[in-house]
N, C-alpha and C positions, 0 to 999 in steps of 0.2 A: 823792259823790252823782252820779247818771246821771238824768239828764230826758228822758222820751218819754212826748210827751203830746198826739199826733195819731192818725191812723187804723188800724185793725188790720192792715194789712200792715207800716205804718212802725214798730211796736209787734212784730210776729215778728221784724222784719227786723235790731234792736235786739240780739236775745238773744245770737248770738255773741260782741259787743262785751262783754255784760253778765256773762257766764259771763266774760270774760275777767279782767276787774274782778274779778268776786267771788273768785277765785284770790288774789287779792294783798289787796286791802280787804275793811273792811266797805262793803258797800254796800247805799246806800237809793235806792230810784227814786221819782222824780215818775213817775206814770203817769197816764192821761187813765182817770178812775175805771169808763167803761165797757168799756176794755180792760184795765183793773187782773186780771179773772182767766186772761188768758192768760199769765199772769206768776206764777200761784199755783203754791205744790209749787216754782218753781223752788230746788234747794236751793243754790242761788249769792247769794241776795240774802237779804241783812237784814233789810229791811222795805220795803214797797211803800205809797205816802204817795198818795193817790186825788188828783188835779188837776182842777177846774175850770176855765173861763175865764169868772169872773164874780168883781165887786172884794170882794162878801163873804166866799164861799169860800175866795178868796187871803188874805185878811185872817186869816183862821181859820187858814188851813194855817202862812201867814207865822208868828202868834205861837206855835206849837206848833213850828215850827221855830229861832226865834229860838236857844234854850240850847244847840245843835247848829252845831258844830266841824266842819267840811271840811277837809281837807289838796285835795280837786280835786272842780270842777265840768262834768260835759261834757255837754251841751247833743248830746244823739244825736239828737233830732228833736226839733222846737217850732213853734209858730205863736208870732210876735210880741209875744203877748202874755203868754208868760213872760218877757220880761225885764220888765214889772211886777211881777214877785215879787222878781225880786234885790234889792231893796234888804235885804228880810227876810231872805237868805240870809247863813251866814258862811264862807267860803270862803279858800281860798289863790290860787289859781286857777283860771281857769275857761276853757275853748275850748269852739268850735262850728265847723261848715262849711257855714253858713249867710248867710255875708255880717256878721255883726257885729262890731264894733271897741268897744268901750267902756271905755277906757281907767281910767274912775273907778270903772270896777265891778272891776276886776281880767279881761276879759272880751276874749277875742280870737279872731281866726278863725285855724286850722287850713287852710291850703291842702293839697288835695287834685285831682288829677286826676278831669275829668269824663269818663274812660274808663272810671273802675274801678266795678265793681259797688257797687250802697249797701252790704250788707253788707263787703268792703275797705274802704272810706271810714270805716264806725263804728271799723271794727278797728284803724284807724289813730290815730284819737282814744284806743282804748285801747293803742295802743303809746305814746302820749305821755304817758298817765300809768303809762309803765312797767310794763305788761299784756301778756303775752302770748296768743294762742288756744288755748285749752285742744284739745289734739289730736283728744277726741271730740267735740267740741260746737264746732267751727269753722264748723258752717254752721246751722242757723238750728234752734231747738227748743223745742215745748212740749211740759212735765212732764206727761202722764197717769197716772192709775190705773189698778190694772187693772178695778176696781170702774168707774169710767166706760168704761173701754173694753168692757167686758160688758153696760154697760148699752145703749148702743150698738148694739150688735150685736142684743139684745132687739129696742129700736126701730128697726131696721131689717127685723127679722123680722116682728114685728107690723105694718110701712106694705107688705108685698108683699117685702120683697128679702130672702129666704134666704141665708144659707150654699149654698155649691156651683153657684150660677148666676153670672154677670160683676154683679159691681155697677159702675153709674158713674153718677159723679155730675155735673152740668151749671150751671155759673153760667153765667145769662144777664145777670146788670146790671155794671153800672160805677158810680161817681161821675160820670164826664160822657158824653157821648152820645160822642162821639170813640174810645170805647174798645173800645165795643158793636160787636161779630155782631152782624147780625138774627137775634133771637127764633125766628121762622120756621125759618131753615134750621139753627140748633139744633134745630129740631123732626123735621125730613125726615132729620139722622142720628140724631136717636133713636131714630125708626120703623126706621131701618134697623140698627140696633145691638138692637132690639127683635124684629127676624124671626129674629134668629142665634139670639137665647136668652138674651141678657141683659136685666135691669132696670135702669130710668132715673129719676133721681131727680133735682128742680128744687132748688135750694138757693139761698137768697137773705133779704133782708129782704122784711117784710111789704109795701113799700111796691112791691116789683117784682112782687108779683101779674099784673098784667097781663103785662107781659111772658112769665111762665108760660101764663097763657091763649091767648095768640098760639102759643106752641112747641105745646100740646097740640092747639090747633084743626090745625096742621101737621103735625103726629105724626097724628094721629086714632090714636091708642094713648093707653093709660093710661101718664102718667109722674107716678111718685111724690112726695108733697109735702114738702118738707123747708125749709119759710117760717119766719123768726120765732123761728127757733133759738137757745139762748143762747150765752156765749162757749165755753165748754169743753162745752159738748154737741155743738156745733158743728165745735170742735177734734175732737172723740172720732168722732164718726158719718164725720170726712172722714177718719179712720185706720181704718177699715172699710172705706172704698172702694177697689176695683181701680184705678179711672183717675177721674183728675178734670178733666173738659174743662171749661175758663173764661177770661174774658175775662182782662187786666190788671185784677186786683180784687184787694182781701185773701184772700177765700180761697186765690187760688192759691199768695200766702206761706205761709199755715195749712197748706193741704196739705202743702206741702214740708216743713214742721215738724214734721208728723208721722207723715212717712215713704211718703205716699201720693205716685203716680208721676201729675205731671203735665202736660195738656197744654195749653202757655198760647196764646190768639191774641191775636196781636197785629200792627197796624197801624202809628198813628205813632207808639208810646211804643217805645222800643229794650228790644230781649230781652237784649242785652247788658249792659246796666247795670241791671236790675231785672228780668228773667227768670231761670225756673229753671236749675239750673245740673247737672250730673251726669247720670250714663249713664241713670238711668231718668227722666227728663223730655224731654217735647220741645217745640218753638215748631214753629207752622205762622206764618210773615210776611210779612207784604204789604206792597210798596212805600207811601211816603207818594203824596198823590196831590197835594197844596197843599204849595206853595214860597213862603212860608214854613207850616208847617203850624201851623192858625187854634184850635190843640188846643182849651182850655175855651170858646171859643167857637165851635165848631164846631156846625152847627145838624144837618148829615146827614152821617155818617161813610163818604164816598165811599170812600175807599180799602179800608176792610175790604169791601165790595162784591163786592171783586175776589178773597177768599178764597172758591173753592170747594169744595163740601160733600163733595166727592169726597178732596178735599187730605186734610178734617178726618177722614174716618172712617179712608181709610186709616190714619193714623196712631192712632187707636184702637184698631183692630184688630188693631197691630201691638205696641203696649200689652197689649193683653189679652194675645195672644201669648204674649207673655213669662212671663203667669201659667199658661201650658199649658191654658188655655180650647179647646175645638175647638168652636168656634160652626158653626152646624148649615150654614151655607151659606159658609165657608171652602172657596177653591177649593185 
């Protein structure tokens, strides 16, 4: 059994580890039931078991679990409050790289190196249970259709973005403010990625609306709506896109997953260990600016400040590029 049952990047970022596993075991994952379908169609895994963090839910999963035999438990990403569930679990063994010890549970931490990328660190968990990474799926994936992937492509026809124009696509939120561009001057390379001849499309949860409205008032161009999206529509519509410029957020794991060339910004969270990795991604980075840096309590993200809009499009442009785009004002 495999536990990942936090946020949608730490849930992509899972699947190499998981495909490695499913080579060798059956495997069931705990998943956090509102990333449960970025995990669908994988055909590596058993069954995907929906996780809440509430004592009824647990209660409910526990006794459905109880007549279930583990030979290994690994603990790929968690908040705390799975280890409330282990007591319901039956297992041989269990590790995590998380800080836990718990000797009565069968339950230990796995040291690993805080140099290596999160996706080496799972893979390493699955080397200990005797896993290796399956040579195509080493680096991070969701299963689409192609029925999703068409439909997709539909929905992007119907919001403004055709076939044969640059599609890109633009996350302006984060989880915490530390992480964020301003809004704004994702808006001013819009405009300007939008005079060459490509369309621009917001993508986010409902709740970053504003956000959007800041880039558009900055843009004074029309940028495309893409709020509120589900898991794997979301998956699908970012494997249509040309480039996906966005902050350290889940999508930007999403995208890599599936297959879309991204370009991540980032400030004080290190590109190294949780940036994209391979020829067709890139990082635009900016020094930290606070020694020690005040990350989730940071009220104004000074150092991204210092990434200029000039850095960012460049490296779009040089993006599309690659897709033999000749944007109308390409010197």
């Amino acid at each position: 059994m495999a536990a990942c049952t936090t946020a949608i990047g730490d849930t992509v970022l899972c699947t190499p580890a998981l495909v490695a596993l499913g080579q060798k075991y059956d495997v069931d994952v705990l998943v956090h039931q509102h990333r449960l379908p970025l995990l669908r169609h994988n055909p590596f895994l058993r069954q995907l078991l929906p996780y809440r963090n509430n004592p009824f839910q647990r209660s409910y999963l526990g006794a459905r679990l109880q007549a279930r035999r583990y030979e290994h438990l690994l603990v790929l990403h968690a908040n705390d409050d799975l280890v409330n569930l282990l007591p319901w679990l039956h297992y041989g063994q269990a590790v995590n790289i998380q800080g836990w010890n718990i000797p009565h549970r069968r339950m230990r931490e796995l040291k690993v190196s805080n140099d290596l990328h999160v996706v080496d660190k799972r893979l390493m968990m699955a080397r200990w249970a005797g896993a290796e990474p399956h040579p195509d799926y080493a680096w991070m994936k969701v299963f689409l259709t192609p029925r999703e992937l068409d439909q997709a492509d539909a929905w992007l026809t119907r919001r403004g973005l055709p076939r044969g124009r640059p599609r890109v696509g633009m996350v302006l939120g984060a989880s915490h403010v530390f992480k964020r561009w301003p809004a704004e001057r994702f808006g001013h390379v819009a405009r300007a990625l939008i005079d060459q001849g490509a369309e621009v499309i917001l993508i986010g949860g409902k709740h970053e609306l504003a956000l959007a409205q800041q880039a558009r008032r900055a843009a004074g161009a029309t940028l495309r709506d893409g709020h509120g999206l589900g898991m794997r529509q979301l998956a699908a519509i970012l494997a249509r896109l040309d480039v996906l410029v966005t902050n350290d957020t889940g999508p930007l794991h999403l995208a890599q997953a599936v297959g879309t060339p991204v370009l991540g910004l980032f400030g004080p969270t290190d590109h190294i260990t949780i940036g994209p990795r391979g020829d067709m991604h890139r990082v635009v980075k900016v020094p930290v600016t606070c020694d020690p840096c005040l990350t989730k309590t940071c009220p104004h993200p000074e150092c991204l400040l210092a990434m200029r809009e000039d850095q960012v499009l460049v490296e779009v442009e040089a993006m599309l590029a690659r897709h033999e785009y000749r944007l109308e004002n390409r010197a």
